[in-house]
N, CA, C and O atoms as a GROMACS GRO file, in nm:
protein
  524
    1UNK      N    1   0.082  -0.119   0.000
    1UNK     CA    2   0.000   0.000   0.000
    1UNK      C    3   0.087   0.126   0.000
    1UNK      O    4   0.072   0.217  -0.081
    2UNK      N    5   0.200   0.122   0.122
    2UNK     CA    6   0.294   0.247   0.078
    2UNK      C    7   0.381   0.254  -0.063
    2UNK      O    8   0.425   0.364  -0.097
    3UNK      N    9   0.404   0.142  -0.144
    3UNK     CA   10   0.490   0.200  -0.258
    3UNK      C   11   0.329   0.202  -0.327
    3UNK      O   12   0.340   0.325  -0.327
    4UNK      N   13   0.212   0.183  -0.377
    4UNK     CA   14   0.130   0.260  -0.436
    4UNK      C   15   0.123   0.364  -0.400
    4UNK      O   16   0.143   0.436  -0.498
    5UNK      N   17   0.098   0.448  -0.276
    5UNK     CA   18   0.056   0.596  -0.253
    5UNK      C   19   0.161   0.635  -0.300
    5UNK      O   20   0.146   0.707  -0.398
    6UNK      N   21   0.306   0.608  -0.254
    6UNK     CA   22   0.456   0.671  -0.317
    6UNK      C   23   0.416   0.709  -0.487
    6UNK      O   24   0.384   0.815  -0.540
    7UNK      N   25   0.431   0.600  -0.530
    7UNK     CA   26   0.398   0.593  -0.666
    7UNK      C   27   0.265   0.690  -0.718
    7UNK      O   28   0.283   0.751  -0.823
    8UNK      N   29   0.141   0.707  -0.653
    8UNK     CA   30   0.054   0.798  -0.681
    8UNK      C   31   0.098   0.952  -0.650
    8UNK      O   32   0.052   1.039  -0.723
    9UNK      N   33   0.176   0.984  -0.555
    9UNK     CA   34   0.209   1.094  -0.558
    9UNK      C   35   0.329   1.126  -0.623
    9UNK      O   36   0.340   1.244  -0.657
   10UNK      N   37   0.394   1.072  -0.642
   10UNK     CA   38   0.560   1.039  -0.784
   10UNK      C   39   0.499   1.065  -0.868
   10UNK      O   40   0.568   1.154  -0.917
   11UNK      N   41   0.375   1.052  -0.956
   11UNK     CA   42   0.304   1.058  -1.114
   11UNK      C   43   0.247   1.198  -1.084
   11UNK      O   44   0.274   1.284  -1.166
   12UNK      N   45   0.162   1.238  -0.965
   12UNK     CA   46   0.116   1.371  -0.962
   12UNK      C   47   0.211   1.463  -0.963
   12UNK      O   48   0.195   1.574  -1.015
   13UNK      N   49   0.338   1.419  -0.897
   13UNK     CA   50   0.452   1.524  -0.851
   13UNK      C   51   0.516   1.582  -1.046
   13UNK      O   52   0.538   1.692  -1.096
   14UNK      N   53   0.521   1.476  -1.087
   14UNK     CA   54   0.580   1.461  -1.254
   14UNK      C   55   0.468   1.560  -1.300
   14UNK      O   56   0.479   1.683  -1.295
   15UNK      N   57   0.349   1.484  -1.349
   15UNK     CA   58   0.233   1.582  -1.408
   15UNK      C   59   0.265   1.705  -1.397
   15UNK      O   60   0.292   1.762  -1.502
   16UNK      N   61   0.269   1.767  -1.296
   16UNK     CA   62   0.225   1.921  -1.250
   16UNK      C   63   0.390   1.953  -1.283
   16UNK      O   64   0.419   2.068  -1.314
   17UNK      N   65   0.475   1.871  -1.276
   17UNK     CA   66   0.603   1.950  -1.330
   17UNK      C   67   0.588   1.981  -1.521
   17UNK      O   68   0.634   2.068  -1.595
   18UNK      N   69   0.510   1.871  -1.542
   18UNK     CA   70   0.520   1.894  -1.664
   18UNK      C   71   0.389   2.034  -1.694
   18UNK      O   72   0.458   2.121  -1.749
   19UNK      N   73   0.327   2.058  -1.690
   19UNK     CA   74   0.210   2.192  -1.662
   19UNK      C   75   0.226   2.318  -1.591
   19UNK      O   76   0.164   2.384  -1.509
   20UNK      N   77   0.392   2.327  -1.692
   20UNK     CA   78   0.375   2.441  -1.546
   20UNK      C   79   0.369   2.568  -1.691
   20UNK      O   80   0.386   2.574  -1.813
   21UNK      N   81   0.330   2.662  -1.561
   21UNK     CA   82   0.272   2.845  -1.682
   21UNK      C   83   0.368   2.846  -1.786
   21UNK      O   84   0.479   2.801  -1.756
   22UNK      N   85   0.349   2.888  -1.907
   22UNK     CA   86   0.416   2.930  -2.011
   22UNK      C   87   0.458   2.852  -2.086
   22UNK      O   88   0.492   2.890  -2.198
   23UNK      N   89   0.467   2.724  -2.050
   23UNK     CA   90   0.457   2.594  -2.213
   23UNK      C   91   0.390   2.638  -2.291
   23UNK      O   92   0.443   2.618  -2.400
   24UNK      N   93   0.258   2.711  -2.308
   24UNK     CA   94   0.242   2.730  -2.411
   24UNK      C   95   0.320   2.821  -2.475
   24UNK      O   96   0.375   2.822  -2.585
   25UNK      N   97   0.314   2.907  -2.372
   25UNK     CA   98   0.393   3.047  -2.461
   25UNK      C   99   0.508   3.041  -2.580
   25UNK      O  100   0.533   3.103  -2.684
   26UNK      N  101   0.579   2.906  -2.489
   26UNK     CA  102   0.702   2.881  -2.567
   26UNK      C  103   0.668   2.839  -2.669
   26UNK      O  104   0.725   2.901  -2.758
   27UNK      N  105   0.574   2.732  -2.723
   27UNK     CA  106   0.536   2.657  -2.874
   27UNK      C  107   0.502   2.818  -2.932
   27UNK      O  108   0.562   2.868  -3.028
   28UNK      N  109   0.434   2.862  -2.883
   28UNK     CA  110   0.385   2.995  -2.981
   28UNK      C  111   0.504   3.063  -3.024
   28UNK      O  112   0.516   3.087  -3.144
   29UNK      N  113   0.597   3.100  -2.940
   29UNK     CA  114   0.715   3.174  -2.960
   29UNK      C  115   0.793   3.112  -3.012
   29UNK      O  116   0.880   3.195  -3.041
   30UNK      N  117   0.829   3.004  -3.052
   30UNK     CA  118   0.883   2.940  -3.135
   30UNK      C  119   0.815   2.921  -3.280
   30UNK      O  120   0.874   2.878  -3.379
   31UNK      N  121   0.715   2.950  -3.274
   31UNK     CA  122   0.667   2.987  -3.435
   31UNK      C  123   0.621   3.111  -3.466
   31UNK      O  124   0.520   3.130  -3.533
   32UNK      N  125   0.701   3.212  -3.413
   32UNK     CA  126   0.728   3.341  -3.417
   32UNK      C  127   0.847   3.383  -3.484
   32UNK      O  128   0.878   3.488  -3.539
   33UNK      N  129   0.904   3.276  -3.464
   33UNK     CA  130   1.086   3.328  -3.496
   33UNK      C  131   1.069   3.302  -3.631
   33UNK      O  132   1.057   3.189  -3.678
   34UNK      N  133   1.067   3.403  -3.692
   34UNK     CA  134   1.089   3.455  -3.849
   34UNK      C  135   1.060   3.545  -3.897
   34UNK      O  136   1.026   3.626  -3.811
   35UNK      N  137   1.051   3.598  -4.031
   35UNK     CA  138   1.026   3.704  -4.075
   35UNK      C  139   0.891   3.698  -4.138
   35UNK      O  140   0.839   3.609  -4.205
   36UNK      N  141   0.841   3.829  -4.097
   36UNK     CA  142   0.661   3.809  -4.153
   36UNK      C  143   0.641   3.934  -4.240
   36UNK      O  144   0.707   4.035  -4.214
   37UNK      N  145   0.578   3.933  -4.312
   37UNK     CA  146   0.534   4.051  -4.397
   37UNK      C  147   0.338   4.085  -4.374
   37UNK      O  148   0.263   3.998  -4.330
   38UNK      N  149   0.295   4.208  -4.408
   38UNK     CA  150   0.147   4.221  -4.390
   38UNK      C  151   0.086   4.149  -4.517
   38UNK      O  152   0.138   4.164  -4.628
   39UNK      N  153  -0.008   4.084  -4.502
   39UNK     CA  154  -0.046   4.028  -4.633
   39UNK      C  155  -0.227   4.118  -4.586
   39UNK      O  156  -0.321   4.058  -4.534
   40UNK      N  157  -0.225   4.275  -4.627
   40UNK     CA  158  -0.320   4.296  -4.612
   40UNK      C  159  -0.424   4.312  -4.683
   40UNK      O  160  -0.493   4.413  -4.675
   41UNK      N  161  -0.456   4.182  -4.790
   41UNK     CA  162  -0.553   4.174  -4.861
   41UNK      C  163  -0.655   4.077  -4.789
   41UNK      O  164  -0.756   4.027  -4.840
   42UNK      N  165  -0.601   4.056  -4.640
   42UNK     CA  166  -0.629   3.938  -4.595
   42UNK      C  167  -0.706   3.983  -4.470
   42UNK      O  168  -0.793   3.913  -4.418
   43UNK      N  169  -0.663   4.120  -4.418
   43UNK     CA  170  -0.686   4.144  -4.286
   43UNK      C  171  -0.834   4.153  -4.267
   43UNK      O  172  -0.907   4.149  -4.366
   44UNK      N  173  -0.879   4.166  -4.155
   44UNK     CA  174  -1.015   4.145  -4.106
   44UNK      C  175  -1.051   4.200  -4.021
   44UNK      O  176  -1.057   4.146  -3.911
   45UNK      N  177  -1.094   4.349  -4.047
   45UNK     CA  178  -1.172   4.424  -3.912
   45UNK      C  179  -1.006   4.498  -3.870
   45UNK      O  180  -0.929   4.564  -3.939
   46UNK      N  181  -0.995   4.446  -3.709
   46UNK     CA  182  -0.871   4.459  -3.648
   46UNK      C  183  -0.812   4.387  -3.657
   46UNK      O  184  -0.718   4.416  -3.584
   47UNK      N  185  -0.785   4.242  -3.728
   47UNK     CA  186  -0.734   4.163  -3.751
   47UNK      C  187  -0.627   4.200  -3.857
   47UNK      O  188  -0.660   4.232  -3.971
   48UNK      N  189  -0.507   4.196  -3.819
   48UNK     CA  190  -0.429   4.184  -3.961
   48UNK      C  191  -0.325   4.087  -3.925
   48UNK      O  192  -0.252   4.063  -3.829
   49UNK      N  193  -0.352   4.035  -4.056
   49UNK     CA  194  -0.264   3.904  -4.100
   49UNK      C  195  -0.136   3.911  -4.182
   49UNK      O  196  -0.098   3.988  -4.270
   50UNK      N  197  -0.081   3.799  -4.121
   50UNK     CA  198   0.079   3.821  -4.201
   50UNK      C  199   0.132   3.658  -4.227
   50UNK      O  200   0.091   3.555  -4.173
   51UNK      N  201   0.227   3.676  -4.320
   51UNK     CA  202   0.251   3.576  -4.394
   51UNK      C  203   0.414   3.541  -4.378
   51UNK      O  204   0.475   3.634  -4.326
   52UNK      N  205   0.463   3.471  -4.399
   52UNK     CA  206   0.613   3.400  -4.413
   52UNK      C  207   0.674   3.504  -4.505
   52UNK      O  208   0.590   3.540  -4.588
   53UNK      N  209   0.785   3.562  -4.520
   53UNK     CA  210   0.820   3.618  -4.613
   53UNK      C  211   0.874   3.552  -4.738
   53UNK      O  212   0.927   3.613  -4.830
   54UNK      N  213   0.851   3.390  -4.731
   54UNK     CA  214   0.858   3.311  -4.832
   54UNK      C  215   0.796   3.278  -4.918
   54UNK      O  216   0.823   3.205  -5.014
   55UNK      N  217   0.646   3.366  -4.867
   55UNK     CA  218   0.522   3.321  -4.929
   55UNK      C  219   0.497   3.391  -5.080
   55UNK      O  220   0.575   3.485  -5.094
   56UNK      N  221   0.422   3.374  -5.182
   56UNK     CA  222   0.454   3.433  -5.277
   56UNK      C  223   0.288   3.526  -5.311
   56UNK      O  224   0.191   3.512  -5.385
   57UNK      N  225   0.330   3.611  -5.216
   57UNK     CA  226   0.213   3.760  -5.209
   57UNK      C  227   0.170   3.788  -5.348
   57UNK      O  228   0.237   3.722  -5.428
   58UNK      N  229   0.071   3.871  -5.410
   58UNK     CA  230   0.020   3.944  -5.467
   58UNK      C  231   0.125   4.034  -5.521
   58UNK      O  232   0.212   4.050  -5.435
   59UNK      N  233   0.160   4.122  -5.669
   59UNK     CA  234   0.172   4.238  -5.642
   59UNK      C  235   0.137   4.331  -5.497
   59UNK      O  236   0.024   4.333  -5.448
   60UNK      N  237   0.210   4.378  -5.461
   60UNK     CA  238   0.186   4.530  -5.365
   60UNK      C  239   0.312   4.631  -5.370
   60UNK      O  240   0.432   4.606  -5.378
   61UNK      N  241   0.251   4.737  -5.365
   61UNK     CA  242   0.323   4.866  -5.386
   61UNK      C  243   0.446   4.848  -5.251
   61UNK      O  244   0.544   4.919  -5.274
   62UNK      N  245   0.456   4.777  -5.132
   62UNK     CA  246   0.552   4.799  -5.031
   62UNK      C  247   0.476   4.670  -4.949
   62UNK      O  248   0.380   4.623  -5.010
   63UNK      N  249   0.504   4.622  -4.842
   63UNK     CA  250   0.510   4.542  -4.739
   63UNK      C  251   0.540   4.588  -4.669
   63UNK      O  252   0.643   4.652  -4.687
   64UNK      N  253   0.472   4.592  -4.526
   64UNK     CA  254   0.544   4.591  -4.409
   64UNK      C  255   0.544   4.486  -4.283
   64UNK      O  256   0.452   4.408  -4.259
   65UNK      N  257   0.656   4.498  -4.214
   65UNK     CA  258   0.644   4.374  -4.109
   65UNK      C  259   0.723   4.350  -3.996
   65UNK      O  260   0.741   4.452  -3.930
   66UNK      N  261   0.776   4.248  -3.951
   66UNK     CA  262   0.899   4.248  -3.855
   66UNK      C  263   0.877   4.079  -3.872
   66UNK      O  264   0.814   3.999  -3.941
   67UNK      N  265   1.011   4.085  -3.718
   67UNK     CA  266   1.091   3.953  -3.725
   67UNK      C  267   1.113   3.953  -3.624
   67UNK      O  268   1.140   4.052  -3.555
   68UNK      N  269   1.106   3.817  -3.584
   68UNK     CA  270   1.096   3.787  -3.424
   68UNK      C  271   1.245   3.667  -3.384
   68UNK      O  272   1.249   3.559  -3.443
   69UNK      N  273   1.370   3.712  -3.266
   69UNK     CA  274   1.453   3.619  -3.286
   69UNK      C  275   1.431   3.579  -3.114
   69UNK      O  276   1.376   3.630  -3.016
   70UNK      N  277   1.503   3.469  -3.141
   70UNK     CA  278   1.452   3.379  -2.985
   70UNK      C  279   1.499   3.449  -2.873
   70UNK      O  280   1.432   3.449  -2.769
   71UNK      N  281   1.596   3.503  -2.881
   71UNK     CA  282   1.625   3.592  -2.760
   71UNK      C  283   1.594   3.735  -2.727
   71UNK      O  284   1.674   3.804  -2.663
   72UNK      N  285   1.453   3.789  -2.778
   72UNK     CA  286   1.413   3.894  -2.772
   72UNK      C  287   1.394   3.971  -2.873
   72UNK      O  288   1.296   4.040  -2.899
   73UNK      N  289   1.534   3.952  -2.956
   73UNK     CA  290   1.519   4.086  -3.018
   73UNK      C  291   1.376   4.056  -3.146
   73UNK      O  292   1.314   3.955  -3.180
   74UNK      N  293   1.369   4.213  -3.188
   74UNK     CA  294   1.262   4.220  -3.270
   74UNK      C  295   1.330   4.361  -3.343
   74UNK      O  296   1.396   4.453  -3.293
   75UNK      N  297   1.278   4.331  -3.505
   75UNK     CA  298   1.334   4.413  -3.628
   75UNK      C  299   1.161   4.450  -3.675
   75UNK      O  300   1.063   4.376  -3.670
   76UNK      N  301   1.168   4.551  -3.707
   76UNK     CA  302   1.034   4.589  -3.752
   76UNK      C  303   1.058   4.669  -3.901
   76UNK      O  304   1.136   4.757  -3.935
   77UNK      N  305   0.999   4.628  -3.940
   77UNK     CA  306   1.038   4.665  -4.129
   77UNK      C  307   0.882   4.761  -4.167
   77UNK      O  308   0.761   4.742  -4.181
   78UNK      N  309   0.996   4.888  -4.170
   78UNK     CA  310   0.872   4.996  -4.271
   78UNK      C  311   0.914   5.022  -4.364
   78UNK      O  312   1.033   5.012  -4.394
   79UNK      N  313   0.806   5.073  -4.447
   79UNK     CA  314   0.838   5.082  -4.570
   79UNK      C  315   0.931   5.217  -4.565
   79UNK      O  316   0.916   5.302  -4.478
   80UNK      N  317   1.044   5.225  -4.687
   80UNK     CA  318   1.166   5.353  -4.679
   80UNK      C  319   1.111   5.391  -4.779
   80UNK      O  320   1.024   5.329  -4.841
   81UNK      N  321   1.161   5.505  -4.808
   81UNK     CA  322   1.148   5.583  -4.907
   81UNK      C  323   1.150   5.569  -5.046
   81UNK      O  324   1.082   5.646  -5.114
   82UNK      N  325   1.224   5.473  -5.102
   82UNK     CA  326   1.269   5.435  -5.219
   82UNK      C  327   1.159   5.309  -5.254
   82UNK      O  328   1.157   5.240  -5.356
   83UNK      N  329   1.090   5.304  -5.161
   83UNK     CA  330   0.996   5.114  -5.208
   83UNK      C  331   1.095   5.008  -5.149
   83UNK      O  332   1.088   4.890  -5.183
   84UNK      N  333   1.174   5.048  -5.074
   84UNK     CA  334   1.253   4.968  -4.964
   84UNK      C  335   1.206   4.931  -4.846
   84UNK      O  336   1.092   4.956  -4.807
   85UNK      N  337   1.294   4.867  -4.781
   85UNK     CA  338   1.257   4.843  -4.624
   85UNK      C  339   1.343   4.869  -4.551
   85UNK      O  340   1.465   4.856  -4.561
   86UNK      N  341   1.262   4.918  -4.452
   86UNK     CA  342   1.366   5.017  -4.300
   86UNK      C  343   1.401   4.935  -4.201
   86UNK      O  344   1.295   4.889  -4.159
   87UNK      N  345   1.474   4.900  -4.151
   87UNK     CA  346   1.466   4.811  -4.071
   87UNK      C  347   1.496   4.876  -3.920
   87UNK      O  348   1.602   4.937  -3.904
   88UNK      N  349   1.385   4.861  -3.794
   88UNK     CA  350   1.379   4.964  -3.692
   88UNK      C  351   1.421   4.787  -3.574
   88UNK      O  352   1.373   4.675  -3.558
   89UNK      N  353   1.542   4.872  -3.524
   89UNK     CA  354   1.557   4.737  -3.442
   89UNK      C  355   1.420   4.803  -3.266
   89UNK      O  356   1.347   4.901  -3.252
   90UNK      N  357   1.453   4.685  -3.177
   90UNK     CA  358   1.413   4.677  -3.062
   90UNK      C  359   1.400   4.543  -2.998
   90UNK      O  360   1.476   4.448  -3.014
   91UNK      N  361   1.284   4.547  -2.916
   91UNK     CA  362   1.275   4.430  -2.815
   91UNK      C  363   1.146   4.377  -2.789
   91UNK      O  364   1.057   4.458  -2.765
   92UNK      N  365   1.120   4.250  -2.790
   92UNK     CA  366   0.954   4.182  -2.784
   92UNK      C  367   1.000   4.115  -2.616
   92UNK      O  368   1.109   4.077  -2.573
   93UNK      N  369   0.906   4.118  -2.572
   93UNK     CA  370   0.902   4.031  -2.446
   93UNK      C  371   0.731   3.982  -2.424
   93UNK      O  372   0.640   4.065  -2.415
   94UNK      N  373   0.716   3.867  -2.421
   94UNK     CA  374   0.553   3.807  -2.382
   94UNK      C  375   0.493   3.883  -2.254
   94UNK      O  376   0.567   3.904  -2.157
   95UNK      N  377   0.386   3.916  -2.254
   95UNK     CA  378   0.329   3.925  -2.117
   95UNK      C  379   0.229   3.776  -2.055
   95UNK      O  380   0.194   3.738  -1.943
   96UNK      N  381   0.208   3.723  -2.204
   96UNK     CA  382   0.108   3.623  -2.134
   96UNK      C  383   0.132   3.553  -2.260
   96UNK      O  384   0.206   3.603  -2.345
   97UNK      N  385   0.055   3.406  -2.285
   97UNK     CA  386   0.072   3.307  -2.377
   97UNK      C  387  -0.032   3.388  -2.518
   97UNK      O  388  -0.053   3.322  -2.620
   98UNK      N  389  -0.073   3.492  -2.507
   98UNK     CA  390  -0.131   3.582  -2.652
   98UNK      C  391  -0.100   3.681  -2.616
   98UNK      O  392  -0.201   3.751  -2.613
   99UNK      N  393   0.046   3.772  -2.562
   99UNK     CA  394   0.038   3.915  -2.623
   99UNK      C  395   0.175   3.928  -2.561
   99UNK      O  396   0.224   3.894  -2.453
  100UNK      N  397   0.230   4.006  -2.700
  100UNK     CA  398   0.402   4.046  -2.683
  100UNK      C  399   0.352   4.183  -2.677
  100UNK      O  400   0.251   4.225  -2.734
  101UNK      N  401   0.476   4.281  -2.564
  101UNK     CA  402   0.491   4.403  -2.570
  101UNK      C  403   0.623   4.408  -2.677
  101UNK      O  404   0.729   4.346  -2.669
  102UNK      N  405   0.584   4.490  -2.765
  102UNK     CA  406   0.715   4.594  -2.866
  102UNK      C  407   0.757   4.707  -2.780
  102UNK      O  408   0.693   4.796  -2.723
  103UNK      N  409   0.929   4.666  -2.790
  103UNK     CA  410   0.971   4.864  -2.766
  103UNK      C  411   1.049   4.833  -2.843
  103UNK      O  412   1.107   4.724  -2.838
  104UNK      N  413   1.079   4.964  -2.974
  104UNK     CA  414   1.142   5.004  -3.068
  104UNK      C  415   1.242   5.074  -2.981
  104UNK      O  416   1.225   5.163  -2.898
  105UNK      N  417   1.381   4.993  -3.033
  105UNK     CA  418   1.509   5.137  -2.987
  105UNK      C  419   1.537   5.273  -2.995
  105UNK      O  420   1.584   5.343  -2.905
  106UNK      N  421   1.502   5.311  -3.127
  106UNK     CA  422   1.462   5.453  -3.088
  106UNK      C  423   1.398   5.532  -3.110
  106UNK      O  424   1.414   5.628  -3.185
  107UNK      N  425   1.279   5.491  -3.019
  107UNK     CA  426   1.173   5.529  -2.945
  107UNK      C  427   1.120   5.665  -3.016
  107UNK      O  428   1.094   5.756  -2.937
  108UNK      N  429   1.097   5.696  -3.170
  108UNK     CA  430   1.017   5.742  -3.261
  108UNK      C  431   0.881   5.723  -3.224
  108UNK      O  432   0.812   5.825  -3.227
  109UNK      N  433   0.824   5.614  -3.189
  109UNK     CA  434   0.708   5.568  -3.146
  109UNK      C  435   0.715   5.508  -3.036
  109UNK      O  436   0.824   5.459  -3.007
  110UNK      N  437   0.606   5.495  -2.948
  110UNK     CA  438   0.577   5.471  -2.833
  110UNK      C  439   0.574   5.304  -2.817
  110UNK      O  440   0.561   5.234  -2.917
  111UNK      N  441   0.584   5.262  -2.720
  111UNK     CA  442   0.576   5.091  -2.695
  111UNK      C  443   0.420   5.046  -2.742
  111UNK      O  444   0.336   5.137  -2.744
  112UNK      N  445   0.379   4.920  -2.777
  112UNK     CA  446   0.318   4.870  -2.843
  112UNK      C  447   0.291   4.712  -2.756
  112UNK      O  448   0.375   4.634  -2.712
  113UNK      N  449   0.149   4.704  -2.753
  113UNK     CA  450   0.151   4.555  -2.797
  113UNK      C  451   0.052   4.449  -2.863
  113UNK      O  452  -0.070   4.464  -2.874
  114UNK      N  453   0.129   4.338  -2.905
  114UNK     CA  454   0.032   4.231  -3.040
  114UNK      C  455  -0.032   4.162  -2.972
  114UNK      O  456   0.034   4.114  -2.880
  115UNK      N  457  -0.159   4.125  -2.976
  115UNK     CA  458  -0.252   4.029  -2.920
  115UNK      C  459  -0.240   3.911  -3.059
  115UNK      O  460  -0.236   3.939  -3.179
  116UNK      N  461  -0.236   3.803  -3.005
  116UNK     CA  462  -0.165   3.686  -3.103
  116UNK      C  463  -0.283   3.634  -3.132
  116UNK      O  464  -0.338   3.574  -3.040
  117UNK      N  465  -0.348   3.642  -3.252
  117UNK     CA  466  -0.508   3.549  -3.258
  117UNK      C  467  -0.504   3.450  -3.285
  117UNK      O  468  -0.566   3.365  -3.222
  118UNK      N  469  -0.431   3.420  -3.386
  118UNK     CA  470  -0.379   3.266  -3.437
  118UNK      C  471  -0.200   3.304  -3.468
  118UNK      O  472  -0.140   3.411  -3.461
  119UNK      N  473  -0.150   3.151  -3.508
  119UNK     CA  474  -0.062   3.154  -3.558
  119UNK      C  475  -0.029   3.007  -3.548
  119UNK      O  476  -0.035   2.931  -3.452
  120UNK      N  477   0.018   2.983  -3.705
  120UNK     CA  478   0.086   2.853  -3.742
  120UNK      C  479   0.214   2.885  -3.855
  120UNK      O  480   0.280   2.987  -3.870
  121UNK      N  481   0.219   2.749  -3.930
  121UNK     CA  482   0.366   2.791  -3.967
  121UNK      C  483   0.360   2.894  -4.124
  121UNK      O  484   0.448   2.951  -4.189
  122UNK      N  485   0.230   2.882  -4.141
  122UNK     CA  486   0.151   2.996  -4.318
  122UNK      C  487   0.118   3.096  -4.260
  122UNK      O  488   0.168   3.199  -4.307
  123UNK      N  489   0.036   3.114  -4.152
  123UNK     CA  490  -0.033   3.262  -4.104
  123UNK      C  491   0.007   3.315  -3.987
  123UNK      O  492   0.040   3.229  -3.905
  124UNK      N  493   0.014   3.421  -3.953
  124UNK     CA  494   0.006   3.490  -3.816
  124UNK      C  495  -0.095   3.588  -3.854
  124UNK      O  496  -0.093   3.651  -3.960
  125UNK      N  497  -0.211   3.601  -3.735
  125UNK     CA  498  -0.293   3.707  -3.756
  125UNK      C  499  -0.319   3.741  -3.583
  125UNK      O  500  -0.348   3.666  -3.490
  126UNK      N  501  -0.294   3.895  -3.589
  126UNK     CA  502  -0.265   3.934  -3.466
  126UNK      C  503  -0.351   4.085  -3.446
  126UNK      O  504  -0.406   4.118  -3.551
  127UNK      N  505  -0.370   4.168  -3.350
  127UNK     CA  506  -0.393   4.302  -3.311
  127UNK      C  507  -0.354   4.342  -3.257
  127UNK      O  508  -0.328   4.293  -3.147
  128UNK      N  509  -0.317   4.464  -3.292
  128UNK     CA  510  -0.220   4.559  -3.266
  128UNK      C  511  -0.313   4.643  -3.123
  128UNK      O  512  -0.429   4.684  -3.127
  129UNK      N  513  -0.250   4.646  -3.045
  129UNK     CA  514  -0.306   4.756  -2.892
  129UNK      C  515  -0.164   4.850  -2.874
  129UNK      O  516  -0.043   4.826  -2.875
  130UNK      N  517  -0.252   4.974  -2.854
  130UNK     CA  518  -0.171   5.080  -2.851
  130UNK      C  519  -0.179   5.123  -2.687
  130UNK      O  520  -0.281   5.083  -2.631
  131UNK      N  521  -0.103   5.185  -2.620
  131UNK     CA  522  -0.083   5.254  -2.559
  131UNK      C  523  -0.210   5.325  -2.510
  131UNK      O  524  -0.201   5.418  -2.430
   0.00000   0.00000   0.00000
């Protein structure tokens, strides 16, 4: 009877190690890490959606987007002047398993953050909350 209870509380003790906060976060943030462009023929309401930058878009006059790398950093791509792309460095950090805060390095614009609606390895579609 004592190595069953041992054993029943050994499997609960495991379980709850395995459940702990922010597993999800991490699968999500790991299919974050890349470069996304707006595919806004797609967006919806407040919804705007973005695509792999591998994906093979529509004509459009410019793209814009960013890029997410595992250790924080974040590149945010506006459109430049020429029909180029700007590339604005800074920093993403999660607050919860759906929403990264943005701060851009220099701080042209105010901090930002994405509410994550979906995302797999074709789409990210997210909303933007401002300040």
């Amino acid at each position: 009877m004592r190595l069953f209870t041992l054993l029943a509380c050994l499997s609960v003790l495991l379980l709850a190690a395995t459940c702990q906060p922010g597993a999800e976060t991490a699968i999500h943030m790991k299919q974050l890490e890349r470069t996304w462009l707006h595919a806004h023929e797609e967006d919806q309401g407040d919804v705007r959606v973005y695509r792999p930058n591998t994906y093979a878009f529509p004509p459009s006059r410019g793209r814009t987007g960013f890029s997410f790398d595992h250790s924080g950093l974040f590149t945010q791509l506006d459109i430049a002047p020429p029909d180029g792309l700007e590339d604005r460095k800074g920093k993403w950090t999660a607050e919860n398993d759906h929403t990264l805060r943005i701060s851009l390095d220099d701080k042209k614009d105010p901090d930002y953050k994405l509410e994550i609606v979906s995302v797999d390895k074709d789409v990210l579609k997210v909303r933007r909350i401002e300040p």
